[in-house]
C-alpha positions as CSV (number, residue, x, y, z in Angstrom):
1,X,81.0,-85.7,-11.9
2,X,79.9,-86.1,-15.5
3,X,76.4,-85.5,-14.4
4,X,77.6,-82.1,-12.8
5,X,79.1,-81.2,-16.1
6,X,76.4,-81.7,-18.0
7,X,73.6,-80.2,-15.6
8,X,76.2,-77.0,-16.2
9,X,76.2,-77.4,-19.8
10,X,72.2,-77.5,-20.0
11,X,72.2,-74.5,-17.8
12,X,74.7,-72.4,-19.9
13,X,72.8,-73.6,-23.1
14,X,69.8,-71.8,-21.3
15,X,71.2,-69.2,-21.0
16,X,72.7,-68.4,-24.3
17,X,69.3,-68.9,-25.7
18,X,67.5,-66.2,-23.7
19,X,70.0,-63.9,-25.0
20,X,70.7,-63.6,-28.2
21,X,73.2,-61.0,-28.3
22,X,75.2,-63.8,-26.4
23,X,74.5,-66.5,-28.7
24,X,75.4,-63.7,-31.7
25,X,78.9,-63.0,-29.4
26,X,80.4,-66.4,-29.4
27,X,82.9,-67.4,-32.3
28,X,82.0,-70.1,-34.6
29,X,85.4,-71.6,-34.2
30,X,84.9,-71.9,-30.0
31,X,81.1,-72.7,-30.5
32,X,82.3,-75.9,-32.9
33,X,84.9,-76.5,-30.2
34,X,82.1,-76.2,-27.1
35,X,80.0,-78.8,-29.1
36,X,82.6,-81.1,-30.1
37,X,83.5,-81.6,-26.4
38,X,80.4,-81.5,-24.7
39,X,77.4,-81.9,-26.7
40,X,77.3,-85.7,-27.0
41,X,75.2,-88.4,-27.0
42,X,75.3,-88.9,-23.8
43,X,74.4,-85.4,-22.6
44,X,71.0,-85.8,-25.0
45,X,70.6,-88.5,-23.2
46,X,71.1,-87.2,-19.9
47,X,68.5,-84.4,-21.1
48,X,65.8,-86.9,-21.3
49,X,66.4,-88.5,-18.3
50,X,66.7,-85.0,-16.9
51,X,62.8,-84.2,-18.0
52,X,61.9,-87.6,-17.4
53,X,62.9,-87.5,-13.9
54,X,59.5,-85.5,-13.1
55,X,57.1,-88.1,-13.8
56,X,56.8,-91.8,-12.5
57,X,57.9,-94.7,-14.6
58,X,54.4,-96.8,-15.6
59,X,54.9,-100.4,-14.7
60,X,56.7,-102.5,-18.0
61,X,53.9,-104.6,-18.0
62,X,50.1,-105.0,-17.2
63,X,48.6,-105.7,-14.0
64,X,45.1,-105.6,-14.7
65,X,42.9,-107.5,-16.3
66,X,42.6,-106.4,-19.8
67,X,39.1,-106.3,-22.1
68,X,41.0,-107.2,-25.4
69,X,42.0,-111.0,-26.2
70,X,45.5,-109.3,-27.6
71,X,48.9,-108.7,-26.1
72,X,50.7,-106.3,-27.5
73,X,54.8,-105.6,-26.9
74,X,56.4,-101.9,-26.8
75,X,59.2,-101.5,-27.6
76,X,61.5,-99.7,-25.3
77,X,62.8,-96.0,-26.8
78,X,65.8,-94.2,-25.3
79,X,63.9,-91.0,-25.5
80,X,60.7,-92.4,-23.7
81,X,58.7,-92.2,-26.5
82,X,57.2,-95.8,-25.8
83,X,55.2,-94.5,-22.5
84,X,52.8,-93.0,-24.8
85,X,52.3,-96.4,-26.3
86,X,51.6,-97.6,-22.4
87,X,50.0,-94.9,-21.4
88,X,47.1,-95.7,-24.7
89,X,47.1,-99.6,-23.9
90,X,46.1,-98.4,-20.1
91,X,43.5,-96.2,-21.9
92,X,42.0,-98.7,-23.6
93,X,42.6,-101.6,-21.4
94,X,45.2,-103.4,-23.5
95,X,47.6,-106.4,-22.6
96,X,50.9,-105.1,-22.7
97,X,54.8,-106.0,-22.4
98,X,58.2,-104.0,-22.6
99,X,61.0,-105.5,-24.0
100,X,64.0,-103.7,-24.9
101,X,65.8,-104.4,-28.5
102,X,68.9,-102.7,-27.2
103,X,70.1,-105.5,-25.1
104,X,71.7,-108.2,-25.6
105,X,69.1,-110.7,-25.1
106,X,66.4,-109.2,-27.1
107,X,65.2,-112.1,-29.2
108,X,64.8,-114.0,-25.7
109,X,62.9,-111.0,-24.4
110,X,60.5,-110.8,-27.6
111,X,59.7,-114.7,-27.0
112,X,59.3,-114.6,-23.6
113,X,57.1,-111.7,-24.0
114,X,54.5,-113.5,-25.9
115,X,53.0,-110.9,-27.7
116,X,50.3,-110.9,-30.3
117,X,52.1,-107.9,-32.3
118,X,54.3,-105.0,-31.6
119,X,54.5,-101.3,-31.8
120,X,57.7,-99.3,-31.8
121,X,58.6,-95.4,-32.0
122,X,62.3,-95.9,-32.9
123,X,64.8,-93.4,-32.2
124,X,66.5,-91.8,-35.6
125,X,68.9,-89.4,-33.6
126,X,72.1,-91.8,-35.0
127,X,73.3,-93.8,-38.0
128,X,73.5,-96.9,-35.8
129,X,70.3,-96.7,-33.8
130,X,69.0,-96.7,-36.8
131,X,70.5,-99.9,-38.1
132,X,69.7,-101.9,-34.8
133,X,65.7,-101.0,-35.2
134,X,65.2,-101.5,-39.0
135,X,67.1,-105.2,-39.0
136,X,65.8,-106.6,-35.4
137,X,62.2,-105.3,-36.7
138,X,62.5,-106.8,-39.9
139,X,63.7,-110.2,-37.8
140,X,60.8,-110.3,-35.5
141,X,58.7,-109.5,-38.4
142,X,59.2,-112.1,-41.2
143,X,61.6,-114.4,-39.5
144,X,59.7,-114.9,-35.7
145,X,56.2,-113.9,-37.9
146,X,55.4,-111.4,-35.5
147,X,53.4,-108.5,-36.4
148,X,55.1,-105.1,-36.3
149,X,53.0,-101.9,-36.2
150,X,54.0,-99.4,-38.1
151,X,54.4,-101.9,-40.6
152,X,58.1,-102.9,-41.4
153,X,57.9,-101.2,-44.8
154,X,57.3,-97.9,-43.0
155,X,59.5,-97.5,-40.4
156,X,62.1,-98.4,-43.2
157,X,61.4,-95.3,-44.8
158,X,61.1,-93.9,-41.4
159,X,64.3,-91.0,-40.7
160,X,66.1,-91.7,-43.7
161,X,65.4,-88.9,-46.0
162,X,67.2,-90.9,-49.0
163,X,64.9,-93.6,-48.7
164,X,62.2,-91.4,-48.3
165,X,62.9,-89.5,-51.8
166,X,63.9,-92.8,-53.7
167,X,60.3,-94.0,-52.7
168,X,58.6,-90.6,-53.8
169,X,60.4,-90.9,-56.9
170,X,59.6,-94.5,-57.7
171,X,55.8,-94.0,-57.3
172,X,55.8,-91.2,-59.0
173,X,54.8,-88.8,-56.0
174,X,55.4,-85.2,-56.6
175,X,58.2,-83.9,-54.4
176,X,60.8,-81.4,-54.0
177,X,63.8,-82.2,-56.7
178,X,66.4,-84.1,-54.6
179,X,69.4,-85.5,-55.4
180,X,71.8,-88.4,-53.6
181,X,75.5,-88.2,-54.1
182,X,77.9,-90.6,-53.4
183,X,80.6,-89.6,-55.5
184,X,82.3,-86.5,-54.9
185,X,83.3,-85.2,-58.6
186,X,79.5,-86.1,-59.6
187,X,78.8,-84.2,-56.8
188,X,80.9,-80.8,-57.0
189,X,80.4,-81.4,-61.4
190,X,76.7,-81.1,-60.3
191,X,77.1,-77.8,-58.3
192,X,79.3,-75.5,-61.1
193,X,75.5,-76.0,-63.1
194,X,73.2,-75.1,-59.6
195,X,70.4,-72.7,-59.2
196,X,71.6,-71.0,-55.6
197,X,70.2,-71.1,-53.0
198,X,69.9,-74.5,-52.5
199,X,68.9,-76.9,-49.3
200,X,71.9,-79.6,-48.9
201,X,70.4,-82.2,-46.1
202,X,71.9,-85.5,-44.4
203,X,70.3,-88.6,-44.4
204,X,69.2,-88.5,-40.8
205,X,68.1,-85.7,-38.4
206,X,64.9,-84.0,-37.0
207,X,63.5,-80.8,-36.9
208,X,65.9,-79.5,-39.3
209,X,68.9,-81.0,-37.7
210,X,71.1,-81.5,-40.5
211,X,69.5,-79.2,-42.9
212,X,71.1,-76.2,-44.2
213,X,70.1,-73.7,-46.9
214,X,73.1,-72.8,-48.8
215,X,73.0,-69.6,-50.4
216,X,76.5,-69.2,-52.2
217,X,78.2,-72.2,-54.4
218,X,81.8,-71.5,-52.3
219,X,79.4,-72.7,-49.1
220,X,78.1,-75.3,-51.1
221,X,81.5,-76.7,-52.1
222,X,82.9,-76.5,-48.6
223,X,80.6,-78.5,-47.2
224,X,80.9,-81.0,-49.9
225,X,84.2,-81.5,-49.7
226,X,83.6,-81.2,-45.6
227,X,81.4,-84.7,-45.9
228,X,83.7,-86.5,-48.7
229,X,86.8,-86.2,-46.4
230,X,86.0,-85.8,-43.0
231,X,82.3,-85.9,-42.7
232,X,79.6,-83.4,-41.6
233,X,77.4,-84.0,-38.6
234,X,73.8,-82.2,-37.8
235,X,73.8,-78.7,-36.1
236,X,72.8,-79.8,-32.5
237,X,74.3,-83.4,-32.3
238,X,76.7,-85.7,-31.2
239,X,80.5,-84.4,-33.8
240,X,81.2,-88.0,-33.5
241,X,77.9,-88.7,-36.0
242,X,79.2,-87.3,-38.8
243,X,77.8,-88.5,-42.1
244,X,80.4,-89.7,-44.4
245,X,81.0,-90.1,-48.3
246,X,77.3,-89.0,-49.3
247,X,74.9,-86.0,-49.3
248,X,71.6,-84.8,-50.4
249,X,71.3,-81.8,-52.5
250,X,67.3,-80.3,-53.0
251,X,65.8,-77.6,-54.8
252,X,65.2,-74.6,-52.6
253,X,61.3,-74.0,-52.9
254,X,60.8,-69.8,-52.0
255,X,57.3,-68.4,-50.9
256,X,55.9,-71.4,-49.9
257,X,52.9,-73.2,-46.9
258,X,53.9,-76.1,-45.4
259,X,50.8,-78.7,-44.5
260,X,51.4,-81.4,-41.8
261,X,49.2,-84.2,-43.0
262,X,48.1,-87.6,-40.5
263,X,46.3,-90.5,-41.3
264,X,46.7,-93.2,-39.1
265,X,44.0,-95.9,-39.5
266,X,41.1,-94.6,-40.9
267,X,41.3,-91.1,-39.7
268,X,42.7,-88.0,-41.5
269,X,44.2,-84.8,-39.9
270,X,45.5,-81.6,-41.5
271,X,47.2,-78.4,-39.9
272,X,49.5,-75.7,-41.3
273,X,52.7,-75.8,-39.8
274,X,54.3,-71.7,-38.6
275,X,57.8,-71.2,-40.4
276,X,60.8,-70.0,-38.0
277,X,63.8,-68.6,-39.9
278,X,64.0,-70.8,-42.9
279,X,62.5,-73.8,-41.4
280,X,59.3,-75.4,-41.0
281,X,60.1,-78.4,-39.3
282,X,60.5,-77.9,-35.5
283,X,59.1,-74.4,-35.2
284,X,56.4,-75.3,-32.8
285,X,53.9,-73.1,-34.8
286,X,50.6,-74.0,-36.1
287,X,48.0,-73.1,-38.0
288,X,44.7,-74.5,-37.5
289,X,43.2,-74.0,-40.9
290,X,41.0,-76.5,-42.9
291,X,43.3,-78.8,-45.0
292,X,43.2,-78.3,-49.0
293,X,41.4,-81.3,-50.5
294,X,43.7,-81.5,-52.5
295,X,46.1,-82.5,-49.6
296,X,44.1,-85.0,-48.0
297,X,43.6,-86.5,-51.6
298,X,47.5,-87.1,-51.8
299,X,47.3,-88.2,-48.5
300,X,45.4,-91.0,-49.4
301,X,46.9,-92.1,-52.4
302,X,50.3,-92.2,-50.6
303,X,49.2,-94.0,-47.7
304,X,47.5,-96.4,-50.4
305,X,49.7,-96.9,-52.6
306,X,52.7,-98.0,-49.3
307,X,50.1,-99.6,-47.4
308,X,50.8,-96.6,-44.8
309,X,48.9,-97.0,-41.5
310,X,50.6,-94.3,-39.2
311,X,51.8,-91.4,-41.4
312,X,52.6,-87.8,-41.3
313,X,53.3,-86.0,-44.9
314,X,55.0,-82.9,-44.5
315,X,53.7,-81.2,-47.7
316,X,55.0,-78.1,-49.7
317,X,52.4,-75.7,-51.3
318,X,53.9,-73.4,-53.6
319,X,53.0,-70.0,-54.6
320,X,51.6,-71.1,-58.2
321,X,49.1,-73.6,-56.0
322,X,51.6,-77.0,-56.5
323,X,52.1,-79.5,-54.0
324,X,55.4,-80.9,-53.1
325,X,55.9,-83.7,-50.6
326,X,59.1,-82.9,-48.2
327,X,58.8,-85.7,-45.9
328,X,57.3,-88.9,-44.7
329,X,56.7,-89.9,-40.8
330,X,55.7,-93.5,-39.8
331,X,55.2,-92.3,-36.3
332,X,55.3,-88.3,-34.8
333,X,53.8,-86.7,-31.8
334,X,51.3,-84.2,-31.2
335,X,50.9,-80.8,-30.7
336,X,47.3,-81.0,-29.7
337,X,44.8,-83.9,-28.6
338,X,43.3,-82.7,-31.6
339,X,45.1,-82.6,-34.9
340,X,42.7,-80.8,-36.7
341,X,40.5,-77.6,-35.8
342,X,37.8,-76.7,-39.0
343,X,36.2,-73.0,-37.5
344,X,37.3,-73.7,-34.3
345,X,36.3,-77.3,-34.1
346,X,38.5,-80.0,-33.1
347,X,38.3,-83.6,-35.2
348,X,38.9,-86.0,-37.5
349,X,38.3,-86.8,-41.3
350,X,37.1,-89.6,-42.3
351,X,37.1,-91.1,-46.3
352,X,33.3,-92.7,-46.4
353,X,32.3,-93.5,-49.9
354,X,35.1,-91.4,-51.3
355,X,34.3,-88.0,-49.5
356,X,36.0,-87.1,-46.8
357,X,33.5,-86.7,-43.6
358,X,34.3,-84.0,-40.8
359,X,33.7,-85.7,-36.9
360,X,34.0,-83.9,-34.2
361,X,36.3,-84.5,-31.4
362,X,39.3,-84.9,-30.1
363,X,41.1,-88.0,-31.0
364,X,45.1,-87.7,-30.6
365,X,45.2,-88.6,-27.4
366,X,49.0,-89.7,-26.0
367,X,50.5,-88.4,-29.4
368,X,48.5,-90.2,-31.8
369,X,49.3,-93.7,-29.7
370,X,45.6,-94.2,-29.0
371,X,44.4,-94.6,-32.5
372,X,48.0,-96.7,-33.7
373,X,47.0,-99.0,-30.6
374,X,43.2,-99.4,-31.9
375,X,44.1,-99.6,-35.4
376,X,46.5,-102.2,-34.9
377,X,43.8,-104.2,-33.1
378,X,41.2,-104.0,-35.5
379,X,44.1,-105.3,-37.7
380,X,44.4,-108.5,-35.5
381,X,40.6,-109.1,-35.0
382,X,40.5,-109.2,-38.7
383,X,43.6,-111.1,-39.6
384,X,42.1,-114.0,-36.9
385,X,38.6,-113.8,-38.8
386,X,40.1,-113.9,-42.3
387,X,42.0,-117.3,-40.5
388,X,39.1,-118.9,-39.2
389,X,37.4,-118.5,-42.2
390,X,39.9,-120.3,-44.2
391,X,40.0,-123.2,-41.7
392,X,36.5,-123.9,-41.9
């Protein structure tokens, strides 16, 4: 029954979409009330299954013999993300193993499993997902001594725009003016002063889910007091989500270019990302233009300076030539094999000698889970030389 439901529900969504008139024709106060009773968790969830459903599962674990002396563990994703992480150690001819940090048993899985190292593509879509991944990571990490690729330190940062910022701040990377409140007077004491409009964001959300541009203090000060007393959840989530007793307030940045920015491992990628209404994030539309240098510079010194492996920098470029970072992402997918077209050309940067070196080629294959899955074990061959050098 439920799954009737919901197979109506994506169908009506479908359908709304295709006409905007319809979409324009609905009142806010039914469309809050459609949402709060049918677009849940679960039905998100039944929407990946839903797509899913059209391709076979690959096998949870190896069958073949594999031409690497390393066994890596995926870690199982709601959303599917981890069979691009299978799909690369196929590729390459990797040892792998699925274990599943949901269940209850996870710690016996993860020993059982006997894995040189792990990769995960966590799910950021709720508060408490988010919680499970970033302490049963950390455990495997430094209390089982397993090593976790992205690096624990990342995927920390990973969906939480407040850690994000606080970071950015810290190191002293330029960035879009963002403020944390937890205190509601400090918060609507800070908005009688604000420059309108002004972009008010929760903590967690993609693609602009839980992002609003607020153009008018009396909009500004509903939804603060909406998120101090009752909470706010993002635009096309689970009501029950709600963020409560904090928000993030950012400068509004007009006339600007957004740059997606990669480096995983040693190679470096650069695109312009299209704008859709007042977003960037999750328009779908790219430009394939050579990335500034100045970009790829900051790039680098981020990824540096955090010990960054996997990356993407969502990067402002304002009309007087600034750049302004606007987000950090330990892992992402691809719109492309290739990342990067310069005339035409797909490839890669690379930093040799302090230059970066155009090669051609096309090297994002399974969203970018190729090169995490090499780089993580050319991370392993040289963590067991630097070992057998010291015990000689």
């Amino acid at each position: 029954m439920r799954s009737k439901l919901f197979e109506l529900v994506r169908t009506t969504a479908a359908t709304v979409r295709s006409q905007p008139w319809l979409a324009a024709a609905i009142p806010g106060s039914l469309e809050q009330l459609l949402r709060q009773r049918l677009f849940t968790a679960e039905y998100i969830l039944h929407l990946a299954h839903k797509t899913k459903a059209v391709t076979d599962s690959p096998p949870p674990e190896s069958y073949y013999p594999s031409v690497s002396p390393w066994r890596i563990g995926i870690v199982h994703d709601l959303f599917y993300n981890h069979e691009s992480y299978i799909a690369a150690c196929r590729e390459l001819k990797v040892a792998y193993k699925t274990v599943d940090l949901f269940a209850s048993d996870w710690i016996q899985q993860v020993r059982e499993a006997r894995c040189d190292a792990f990769v995960a593509w966590p799910s950021e879509c709720l508060s408490e997902w988010k919680r499970m991944y970033d302490e049963r990571l950390k455990l495997i990490n430094q209390e089982m001594g397993i090593l976790i690729y992205p690096p624990v330190n990342a995927l920390w940062l990973y969906g939480s725009k407040q850690r994000m910022h606080s970071w950015l701040e810290i190191h002293g990377f330029p960035h879009a003016k963002t403020l944390v409140f937890y205190l509601k007077d400090e918060a609507l004491a800070f908005l009688e002063k604000a420059v309108f409009p002004m972009v008010l964001k929760l903590d967690i959300g993609a693609a602009a889910n839980g992002v609003w541009v607020v153009k008018s203090k009396r909009e500004a000060v509903k939804m603060v007091l909406q998120v101090f007393e009752k909470g706010l959840a993002g635009k096309r989530w689970d009501i029950r989500a709600r963020q409560w007793r904090y928000i993030l307030m950012q400068e509004f940045v007009p006339n600007l270019r957004e740059w997606r920015m990669i480096r995983v491992g040693e190679s470096y990628f650069g695109h312009e990302k299209g704008q859709l209404g007042d977003f960037h994030s999750g328009s779908g539309k790219v430009g394939w233009f050579a990335p500034p240098p100045a970009a790829l510079d900051l790039l680098h010194q981020v990824t540096e300076t955090g010990g960054f492996r996997s990356m993407a920098m969502d990067l402002f470029q304002t009309a007087d030539g600034r750049f302004l970072i606007n987000e950090l992402q330990s892992v992402f997918g691809a719109v492309d094999t290739a990342q990067m077209y310069i005339d035409g050309v797909p490839g890669r940067y690379q930093r040799i000698n302090g230059e970066f070196v155009f090669e051609e080629g096309r090297f994002c294959g399974n969203a970018c889970c190729n090169l995490r899955v090499e780089d993580l074990l050319n991370i392993l061959e040289s963590t067991s030389l630097k070992k057998g050098q010291g015990a000689i």
